[in-house]
Backbone as CSV, one residue per row, in Angstrom:
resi,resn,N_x,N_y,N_z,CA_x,CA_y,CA_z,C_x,C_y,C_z
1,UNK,-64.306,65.000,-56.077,-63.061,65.730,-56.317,-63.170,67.168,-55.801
2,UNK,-64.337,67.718,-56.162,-64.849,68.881,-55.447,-64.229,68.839,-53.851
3,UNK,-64.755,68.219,-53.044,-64.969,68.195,-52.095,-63.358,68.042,-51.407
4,UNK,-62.950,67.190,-52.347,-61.354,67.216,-51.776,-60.416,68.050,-51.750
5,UNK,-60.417,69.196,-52.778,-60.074,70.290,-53.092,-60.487,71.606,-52.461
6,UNK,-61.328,71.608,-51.956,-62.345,72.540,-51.049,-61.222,72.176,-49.486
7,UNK,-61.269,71.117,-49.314,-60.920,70.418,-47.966,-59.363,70.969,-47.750
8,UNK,-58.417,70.469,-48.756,-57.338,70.819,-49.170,-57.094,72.422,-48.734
9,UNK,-57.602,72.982,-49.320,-57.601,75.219,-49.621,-58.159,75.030,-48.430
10,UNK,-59.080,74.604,-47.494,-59.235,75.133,-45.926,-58.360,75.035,-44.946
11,UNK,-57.302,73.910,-45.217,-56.486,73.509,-44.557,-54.882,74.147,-44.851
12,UNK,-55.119,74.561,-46.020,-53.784,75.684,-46.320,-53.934,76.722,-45.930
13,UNK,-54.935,77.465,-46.099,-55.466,78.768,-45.682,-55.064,79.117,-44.687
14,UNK,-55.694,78.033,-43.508,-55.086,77.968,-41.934,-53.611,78.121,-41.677
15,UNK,-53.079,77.057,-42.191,-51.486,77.289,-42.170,-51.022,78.538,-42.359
16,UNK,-51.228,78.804,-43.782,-50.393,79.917,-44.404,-50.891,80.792,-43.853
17,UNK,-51.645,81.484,-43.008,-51.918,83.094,-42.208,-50.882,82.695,-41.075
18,UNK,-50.682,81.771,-40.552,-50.317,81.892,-39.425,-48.927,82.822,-39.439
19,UNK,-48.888,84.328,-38.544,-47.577,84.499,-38.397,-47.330,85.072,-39.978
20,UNK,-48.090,85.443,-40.511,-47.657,86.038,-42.214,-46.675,87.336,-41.999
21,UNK,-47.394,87.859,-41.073,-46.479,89.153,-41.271,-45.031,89.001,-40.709
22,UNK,-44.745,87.399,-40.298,-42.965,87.733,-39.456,-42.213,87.192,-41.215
23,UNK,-42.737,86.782,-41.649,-41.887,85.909,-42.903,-42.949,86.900,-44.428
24,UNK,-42.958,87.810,-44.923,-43.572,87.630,-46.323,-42.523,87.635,-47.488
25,UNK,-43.442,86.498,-48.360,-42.721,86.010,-49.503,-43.671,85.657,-50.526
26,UNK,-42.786,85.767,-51.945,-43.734,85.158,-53.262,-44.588,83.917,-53.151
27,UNK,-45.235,83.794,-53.992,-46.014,82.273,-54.016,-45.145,81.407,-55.199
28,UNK,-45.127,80.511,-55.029,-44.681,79.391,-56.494,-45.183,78.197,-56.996
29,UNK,-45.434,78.196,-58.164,-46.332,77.587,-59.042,-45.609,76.526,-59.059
30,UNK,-45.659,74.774,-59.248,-45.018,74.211,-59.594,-45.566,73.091,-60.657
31,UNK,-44.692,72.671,-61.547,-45.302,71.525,-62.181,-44.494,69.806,-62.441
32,UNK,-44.917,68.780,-62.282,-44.517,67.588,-61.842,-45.042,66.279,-62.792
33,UNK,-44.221,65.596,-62.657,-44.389,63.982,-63.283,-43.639,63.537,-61.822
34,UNK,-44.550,62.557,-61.223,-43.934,61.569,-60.380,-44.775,59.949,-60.482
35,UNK,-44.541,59.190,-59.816,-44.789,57.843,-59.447,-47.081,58.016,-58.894
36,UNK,-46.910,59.112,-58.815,-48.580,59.514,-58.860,-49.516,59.887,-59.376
37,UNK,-48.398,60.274,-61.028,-49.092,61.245,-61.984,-48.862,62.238,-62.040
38,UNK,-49.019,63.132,-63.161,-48.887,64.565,-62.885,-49.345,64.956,-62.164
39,UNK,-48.587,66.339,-61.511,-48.991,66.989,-60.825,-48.772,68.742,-60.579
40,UNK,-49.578,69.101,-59.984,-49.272,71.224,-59.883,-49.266,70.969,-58.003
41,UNK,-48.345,72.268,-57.973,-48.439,72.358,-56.526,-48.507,74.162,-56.361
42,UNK,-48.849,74.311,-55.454,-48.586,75.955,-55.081,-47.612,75.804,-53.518
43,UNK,-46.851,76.777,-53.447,-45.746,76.551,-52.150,-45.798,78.216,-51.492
44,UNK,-45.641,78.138,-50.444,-45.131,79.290,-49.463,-44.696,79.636,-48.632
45,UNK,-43.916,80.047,-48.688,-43.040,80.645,-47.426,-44.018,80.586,-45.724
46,UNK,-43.615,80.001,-44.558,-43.830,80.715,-43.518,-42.967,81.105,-42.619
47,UNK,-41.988,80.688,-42.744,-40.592,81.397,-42.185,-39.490,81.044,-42.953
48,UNK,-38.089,81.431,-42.650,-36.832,81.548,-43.808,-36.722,80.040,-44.353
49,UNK,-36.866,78.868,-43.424,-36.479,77.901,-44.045,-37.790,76.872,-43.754
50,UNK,-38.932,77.226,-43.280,-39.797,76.686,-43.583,-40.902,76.978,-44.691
51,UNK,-41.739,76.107,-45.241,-42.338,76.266,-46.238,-43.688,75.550,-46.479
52,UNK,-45.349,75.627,-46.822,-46.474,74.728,-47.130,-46.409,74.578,-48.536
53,UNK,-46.982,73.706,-48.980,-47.283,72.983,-50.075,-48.165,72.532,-50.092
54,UNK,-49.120,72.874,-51.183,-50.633,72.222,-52.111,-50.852,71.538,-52.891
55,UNK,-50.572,70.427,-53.397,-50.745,69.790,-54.539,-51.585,68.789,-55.122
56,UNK,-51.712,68.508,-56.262,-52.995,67.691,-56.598,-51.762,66.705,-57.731
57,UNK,-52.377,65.393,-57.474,-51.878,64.598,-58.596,-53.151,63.847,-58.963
58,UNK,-52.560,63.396,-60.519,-53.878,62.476,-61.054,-53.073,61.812,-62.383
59,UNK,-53.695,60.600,-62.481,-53.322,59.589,-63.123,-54.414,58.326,-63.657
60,UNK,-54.900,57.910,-65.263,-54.845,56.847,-65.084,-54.437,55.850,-66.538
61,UNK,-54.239,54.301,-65.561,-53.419,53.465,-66.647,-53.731,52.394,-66.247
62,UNK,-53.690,51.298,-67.568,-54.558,50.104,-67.440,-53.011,49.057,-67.088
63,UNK,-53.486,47.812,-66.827,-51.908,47.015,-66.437,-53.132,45.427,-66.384
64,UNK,-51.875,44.471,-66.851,-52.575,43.110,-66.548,-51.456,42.467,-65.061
65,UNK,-51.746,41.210,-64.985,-51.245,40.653,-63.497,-52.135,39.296,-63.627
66,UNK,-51.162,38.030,-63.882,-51.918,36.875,-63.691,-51.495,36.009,-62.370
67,UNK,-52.397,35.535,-61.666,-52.724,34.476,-60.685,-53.091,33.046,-60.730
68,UNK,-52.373,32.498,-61.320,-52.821,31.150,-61.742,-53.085,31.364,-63.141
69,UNK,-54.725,30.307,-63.544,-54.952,30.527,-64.781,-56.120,31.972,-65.117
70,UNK,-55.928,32.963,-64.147,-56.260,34.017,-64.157,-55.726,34.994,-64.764
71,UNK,-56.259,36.080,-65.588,-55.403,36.962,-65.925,-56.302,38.332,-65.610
72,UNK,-56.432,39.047,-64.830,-56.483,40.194,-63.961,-56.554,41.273,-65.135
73,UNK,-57.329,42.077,-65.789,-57.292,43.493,-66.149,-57.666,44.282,-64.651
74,UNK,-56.515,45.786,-65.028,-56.634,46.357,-63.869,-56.847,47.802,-64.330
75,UNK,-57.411,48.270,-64.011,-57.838,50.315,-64.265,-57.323,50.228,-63.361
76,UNK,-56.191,51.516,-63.258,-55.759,52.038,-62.140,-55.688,53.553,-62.226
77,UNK,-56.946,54.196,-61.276,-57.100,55.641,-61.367,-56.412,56.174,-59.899
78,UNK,-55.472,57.026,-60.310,-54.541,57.731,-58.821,-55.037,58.884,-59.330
79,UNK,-55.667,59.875,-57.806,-56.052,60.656,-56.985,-55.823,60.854,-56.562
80,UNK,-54.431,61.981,-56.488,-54.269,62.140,-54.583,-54.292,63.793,-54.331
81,UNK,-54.487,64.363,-53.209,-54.444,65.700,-53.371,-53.467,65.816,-51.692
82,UNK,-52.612,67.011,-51.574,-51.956,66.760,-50.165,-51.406,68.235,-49.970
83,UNK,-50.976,68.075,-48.009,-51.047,69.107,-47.885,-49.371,69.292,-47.366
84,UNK,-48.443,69.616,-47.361,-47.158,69.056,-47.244,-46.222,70.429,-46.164
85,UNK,-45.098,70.093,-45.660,-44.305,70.835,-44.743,-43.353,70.579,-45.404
86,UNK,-42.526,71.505,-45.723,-41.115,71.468,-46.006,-40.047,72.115,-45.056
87,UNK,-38.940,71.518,-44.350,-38.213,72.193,-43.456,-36.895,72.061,-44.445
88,UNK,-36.216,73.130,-44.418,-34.917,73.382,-45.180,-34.203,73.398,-43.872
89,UNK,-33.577,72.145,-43.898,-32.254,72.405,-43.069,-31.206,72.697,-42.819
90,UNK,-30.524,73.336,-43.958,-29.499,74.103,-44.452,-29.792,75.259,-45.316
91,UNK,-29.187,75.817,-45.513,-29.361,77.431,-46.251,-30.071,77.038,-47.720
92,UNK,-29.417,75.593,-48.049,-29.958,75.577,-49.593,-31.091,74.650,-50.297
93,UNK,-30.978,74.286,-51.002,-32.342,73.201,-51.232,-32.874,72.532,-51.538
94,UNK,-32.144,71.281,-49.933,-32.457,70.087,-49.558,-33.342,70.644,-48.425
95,UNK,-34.306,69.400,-48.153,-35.431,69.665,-47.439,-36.009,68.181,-46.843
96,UNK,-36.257,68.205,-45.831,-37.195,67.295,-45.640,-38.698,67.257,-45.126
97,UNK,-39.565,66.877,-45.784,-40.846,66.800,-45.854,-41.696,65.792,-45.501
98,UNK,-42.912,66.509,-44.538,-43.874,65.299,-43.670,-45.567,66.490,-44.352
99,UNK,-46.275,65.244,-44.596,-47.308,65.618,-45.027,-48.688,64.785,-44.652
100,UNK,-50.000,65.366,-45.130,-51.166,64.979,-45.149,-51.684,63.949,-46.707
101,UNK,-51.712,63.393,-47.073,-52.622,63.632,-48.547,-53.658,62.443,-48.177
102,UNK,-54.754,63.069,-49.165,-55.958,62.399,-49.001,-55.890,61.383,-50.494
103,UNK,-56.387,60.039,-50.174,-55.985,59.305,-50.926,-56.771,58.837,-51.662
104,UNK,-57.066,59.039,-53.062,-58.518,58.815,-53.890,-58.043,57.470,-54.828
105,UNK,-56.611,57.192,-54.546,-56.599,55.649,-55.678,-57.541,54.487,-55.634
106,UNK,-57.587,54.142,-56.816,-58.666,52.987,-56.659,-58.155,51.990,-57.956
107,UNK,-58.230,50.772,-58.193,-58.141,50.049,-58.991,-59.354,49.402,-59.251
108,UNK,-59.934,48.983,-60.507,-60.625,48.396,-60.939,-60.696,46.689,-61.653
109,UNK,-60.387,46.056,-61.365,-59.994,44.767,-61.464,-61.411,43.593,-62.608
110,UNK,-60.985,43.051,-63.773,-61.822,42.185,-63.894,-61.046,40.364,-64.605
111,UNK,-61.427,39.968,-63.994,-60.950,38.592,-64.096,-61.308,37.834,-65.449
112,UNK,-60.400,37.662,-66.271,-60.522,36.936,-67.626,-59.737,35.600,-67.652
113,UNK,-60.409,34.383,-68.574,-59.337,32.907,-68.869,-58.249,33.513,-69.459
114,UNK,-57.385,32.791,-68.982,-55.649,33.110,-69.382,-55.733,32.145,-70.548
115,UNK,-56.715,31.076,-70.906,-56.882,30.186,-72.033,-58.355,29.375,-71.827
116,UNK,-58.869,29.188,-72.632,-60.103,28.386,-73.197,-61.233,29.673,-72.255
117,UNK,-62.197,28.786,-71.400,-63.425,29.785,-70.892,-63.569,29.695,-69.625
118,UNK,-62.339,29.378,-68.385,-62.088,29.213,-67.180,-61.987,29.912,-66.383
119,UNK,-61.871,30.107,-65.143,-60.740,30.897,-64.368,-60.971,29.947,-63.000
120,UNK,-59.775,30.562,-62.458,-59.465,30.028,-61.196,-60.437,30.936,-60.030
121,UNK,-61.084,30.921,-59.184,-61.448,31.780,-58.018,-61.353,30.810,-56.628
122,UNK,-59.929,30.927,-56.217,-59.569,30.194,-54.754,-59.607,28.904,-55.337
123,UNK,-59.581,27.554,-55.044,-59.270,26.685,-54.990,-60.098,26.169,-56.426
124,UNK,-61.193,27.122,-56.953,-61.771,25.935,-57.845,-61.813,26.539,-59.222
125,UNK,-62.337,25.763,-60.134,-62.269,26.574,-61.138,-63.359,26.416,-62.172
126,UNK,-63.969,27.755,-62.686,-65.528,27.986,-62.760,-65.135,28.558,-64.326
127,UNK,-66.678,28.104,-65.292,-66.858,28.268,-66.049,-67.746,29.860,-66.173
128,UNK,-66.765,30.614,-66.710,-67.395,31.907,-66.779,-67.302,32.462,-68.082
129,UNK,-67.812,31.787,-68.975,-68.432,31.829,-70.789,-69.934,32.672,-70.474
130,UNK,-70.718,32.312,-69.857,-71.785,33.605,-69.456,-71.535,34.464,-68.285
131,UNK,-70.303,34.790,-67.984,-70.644,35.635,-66.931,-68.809,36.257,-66.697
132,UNK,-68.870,36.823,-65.531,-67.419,37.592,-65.432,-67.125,38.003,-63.450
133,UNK,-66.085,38.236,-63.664,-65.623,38.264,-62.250,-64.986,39.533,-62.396
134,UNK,-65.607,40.799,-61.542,-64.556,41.452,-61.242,-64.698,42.147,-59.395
135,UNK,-64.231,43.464,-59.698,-64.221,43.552,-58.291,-63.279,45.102,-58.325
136,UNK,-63.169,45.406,-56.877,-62.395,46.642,-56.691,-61.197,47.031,-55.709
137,UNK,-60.610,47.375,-55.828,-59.310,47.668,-54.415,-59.435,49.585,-54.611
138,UNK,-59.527,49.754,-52.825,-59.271,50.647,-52.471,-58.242,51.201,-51.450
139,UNK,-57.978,52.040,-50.797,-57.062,52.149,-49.740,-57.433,53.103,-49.130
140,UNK,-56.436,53.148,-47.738,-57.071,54.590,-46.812,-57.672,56.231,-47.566
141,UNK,-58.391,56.352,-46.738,-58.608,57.716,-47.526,-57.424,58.566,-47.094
142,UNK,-56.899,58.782,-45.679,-55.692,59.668,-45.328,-54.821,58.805,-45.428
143,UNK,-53.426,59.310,-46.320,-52.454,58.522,-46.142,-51.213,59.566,-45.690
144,UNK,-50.244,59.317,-44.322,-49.190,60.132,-44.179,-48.474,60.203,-45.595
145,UNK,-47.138,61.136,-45.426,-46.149,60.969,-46.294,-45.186,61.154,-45.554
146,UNK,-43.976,60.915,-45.626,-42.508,61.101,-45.617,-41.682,61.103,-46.495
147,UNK,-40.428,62.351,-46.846,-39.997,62.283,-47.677,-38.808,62.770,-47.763
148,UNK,-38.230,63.615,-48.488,-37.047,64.069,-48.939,-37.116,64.679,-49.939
149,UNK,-36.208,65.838,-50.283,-35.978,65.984,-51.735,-35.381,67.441,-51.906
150,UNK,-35.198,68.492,-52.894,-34.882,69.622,-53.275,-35.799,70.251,-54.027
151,UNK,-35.354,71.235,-53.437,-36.561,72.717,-54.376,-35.849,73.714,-53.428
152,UNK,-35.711,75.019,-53.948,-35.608,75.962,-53.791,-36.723,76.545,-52.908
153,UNK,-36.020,77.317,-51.283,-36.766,77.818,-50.783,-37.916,79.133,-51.492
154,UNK,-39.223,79.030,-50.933,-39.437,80.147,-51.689,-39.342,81.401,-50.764
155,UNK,-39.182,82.157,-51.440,-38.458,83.755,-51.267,-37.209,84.390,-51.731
156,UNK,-36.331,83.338,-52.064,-34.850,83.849,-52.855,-35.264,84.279,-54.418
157,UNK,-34.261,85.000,-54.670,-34.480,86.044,-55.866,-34.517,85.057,-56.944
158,UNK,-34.273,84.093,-57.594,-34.337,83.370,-58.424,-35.826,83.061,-58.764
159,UNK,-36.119,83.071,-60.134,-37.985,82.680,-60.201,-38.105,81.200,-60.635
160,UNK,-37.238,80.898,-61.564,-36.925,79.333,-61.750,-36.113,78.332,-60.522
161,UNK,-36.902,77.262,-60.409,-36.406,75.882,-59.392,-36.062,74.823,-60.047
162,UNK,-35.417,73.928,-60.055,-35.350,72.587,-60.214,-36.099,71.427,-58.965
163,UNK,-37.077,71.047,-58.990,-37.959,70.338,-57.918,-38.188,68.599,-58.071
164,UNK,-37.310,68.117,-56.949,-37.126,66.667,-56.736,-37.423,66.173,-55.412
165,UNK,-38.169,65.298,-55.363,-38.650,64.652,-54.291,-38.638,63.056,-54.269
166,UNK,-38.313,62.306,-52.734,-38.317,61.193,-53.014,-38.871,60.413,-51.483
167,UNK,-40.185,59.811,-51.428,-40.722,59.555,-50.416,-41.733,58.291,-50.652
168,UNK,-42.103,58.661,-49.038,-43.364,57.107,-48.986,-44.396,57.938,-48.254
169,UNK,-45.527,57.256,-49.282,-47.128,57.395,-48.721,-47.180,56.395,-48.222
170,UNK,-48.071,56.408,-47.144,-48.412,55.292,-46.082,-49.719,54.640,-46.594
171,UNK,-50.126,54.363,-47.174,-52.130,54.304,-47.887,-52.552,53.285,-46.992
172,UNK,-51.689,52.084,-46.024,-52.354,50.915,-45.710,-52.914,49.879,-46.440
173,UNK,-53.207,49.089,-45.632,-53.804,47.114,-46.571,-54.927,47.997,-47.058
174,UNK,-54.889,47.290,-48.584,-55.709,47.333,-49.628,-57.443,46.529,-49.409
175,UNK,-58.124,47.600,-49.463,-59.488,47.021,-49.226,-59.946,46.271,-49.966
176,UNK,-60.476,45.102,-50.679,-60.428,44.560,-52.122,-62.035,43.879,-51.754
177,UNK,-62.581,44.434,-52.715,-64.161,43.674,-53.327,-64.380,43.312,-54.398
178,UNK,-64.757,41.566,-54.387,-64.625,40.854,-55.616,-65.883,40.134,-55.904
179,UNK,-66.441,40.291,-56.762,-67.536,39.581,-57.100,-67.734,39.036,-58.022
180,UNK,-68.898,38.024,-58.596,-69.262,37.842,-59.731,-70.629,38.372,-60.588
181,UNK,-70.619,38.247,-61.874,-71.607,38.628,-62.806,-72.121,37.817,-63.586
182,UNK,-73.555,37.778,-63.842,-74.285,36.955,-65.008,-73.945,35.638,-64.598
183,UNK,-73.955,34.559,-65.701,-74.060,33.592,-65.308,-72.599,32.447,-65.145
184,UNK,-72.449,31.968,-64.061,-71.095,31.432,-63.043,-71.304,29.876,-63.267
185,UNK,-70.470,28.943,-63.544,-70.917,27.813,-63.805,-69.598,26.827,-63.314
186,UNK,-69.651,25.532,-62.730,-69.332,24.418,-62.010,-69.832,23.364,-62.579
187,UNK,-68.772,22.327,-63.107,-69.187,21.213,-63.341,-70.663,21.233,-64.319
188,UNK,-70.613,22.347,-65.117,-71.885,22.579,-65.832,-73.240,22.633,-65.695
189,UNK,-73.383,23.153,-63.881,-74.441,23.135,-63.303,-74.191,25.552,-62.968
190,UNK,-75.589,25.592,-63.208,-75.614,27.027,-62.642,-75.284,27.666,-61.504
191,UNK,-74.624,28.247,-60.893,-73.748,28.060,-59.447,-75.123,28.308,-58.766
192,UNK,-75.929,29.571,-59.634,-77.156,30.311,-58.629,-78.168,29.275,-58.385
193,UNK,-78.276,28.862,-59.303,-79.709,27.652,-58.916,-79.417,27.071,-57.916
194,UNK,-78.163,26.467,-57.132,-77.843,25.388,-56.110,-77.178,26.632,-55.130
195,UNK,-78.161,26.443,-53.702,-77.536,27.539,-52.512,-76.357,26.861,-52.136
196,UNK,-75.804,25.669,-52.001,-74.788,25.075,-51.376,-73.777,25.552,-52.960
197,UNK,-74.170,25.753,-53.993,-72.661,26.004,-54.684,-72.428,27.454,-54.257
198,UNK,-73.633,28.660,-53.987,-73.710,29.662,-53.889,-72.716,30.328,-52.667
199,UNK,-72.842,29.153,-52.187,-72.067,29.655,-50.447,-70.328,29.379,-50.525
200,UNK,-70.329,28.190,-51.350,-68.497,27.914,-52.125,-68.190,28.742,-52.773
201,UNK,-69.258,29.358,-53.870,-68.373,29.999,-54.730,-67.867,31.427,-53.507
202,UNK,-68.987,32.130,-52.565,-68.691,32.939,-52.058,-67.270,32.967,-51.010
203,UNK,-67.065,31.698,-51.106,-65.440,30.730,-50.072,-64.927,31.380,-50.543
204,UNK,-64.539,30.469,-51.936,-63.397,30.799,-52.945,-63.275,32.216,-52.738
205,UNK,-64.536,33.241,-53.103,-64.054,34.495,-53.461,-63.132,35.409,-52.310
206,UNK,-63.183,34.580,-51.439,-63.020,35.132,-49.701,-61.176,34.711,-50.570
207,UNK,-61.576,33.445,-50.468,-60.035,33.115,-51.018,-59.143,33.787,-51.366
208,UNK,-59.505,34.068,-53.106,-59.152,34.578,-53.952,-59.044,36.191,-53.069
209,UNK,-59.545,36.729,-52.544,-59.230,38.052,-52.043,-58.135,38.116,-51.310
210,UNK,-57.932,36.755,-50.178,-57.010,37.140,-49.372,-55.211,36.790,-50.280
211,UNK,-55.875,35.924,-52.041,-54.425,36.086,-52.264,-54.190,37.518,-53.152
212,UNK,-54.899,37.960,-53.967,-54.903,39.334,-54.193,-54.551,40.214,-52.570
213,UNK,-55.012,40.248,-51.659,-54.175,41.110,-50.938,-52.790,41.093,-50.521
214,UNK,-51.703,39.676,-50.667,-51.026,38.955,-50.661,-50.092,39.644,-51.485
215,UNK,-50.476,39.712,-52.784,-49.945,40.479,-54.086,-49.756,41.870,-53.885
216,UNK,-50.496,42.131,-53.490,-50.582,43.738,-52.929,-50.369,44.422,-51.714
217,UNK,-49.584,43.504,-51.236,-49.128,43.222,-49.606,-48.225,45.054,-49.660
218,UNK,-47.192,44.851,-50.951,-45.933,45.887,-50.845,-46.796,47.476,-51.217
219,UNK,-48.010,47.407,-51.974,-48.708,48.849,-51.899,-49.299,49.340,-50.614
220,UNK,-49.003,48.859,-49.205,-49.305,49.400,-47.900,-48.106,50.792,-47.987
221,UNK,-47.071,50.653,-48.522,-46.224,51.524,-48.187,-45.855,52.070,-49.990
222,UNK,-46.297,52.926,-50.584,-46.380,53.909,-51.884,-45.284,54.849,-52.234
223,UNK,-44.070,54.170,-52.970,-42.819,54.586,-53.125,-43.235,55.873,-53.637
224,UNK,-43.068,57.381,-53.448,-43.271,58.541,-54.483,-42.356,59.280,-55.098
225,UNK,-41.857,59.212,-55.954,-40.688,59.363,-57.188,-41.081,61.262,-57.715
226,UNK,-40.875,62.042,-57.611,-40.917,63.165,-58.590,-39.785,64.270,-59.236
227,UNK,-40.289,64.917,-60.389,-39.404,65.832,-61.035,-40.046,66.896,-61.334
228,UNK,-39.785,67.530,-61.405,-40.021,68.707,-61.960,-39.711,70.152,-61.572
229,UNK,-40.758,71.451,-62.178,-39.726,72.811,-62.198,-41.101,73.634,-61.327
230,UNK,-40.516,74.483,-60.721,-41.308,75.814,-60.356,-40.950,77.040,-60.662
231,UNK,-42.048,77.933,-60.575,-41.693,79.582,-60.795,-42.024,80.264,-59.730
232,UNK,-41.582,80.987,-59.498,-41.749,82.024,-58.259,-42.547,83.766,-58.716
233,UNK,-43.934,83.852,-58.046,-44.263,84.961,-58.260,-44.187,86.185,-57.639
């Protein structure tokens, strides 16, 4: 997180000197609930109707999702930190916005029986009373943005904003690693003891990944929803 934040402030820094002295203006604090988690941003002026933006969001929340006789626990920790352009195309403030953000979401996934001590993994279905299935989804680390929305340019005399945004992160196909734990069982034989079950069960899991990515086909493109207020210093 360090490191992303460091990365972030080098890359604003740059921006915001450029040309300071044809445009100077306040800085503004902002604060947010969107579709990413809360979030703070800092904004600034570099000319009358252009503007940078800093922000960090973070989020996390658990969710289930069943696949058959699967039932999916999911951690879902959102991370994102970004570096954003705002062009005001009219005097007031509507804006449209193209950005950087670096993309730290990750889900944590573990596979439980939806009933008795089963689950499904791809075509077969394995006794996992000693053991467990889980696995991970990740996504690009850079994801574009595109967007839309209102906020008040900064530099007008007003210190309070009303701040709305409505866009898409690009994150790309979901990276997904699924494995198993402890002891995996077939027809009541140990999957590990027999290399020929060892190499099926590893099928299935190929399987089972490509329908989890299937499911997760529509998170290539990351609807981003926000509200909130800023102050102007």
């Amino acid at each position: 997180m360090t490191r992303i934040l460091l990365c972030l402030l080098m890359l604003s820094s740059a921006s915001l000197t450029i040309d300071a002295e044809e445009y100077d203006s306040n800085f503004s604090f902002g604060l947010k609930g969107s579709s990413l988690g809360v979030g703070v941003e800092i904004s600034k002026a570099y000319r009358e109707k252009l503007s940078f933006r800093l922000a960090y969001h973070f989020l996390d929340r658990s969710d289930e999702f069943e696949d058959g006789d699967t039932t999916y626990t999911g951690d879902l920790e959102l991370s994102n930190g970004g570096l954003f352009a705002d062009w005001h195309i009219f005097d007031g403030g509507f804006r449209v916005t193209g950005g950087l953000m670096l993309n730290n979401n990750e889900v944590t996934l573990i596979a439980k029986p939806t009933a008795g001590l089963s689950v499904d993994i791809g075509n077969t279905t394995y006794d996992v009373s000693g053991g467990e299935v889980n696995g991970k989804v990740n996504f690009n680390s850079f994801a574009p943005y595109l967007g839309m929305g209102w906020g008040k340019p900064v530099g007008i005399s007003s210190k309070w904003a009303f701040l709305f945004d409505l866009g898409v992160m690009f994150q790309g196909t979901p990276d997904i690693d699924l494995r198993t734990a402890g002891t995996i069982r077939v027809g009541g034989i140990d999957v590990s003891t027999v290399p020929a079950l060892q190499a099926t069960l590893q099928t299935e899991l190929d399987r089972e990944i490509a329908k989890i990515e299937d499911d997760l086909d529509d998170f290539k493109l990351y609807p981003v929803l926000s509200l909130g207020v800023s102050y102007q210093f």
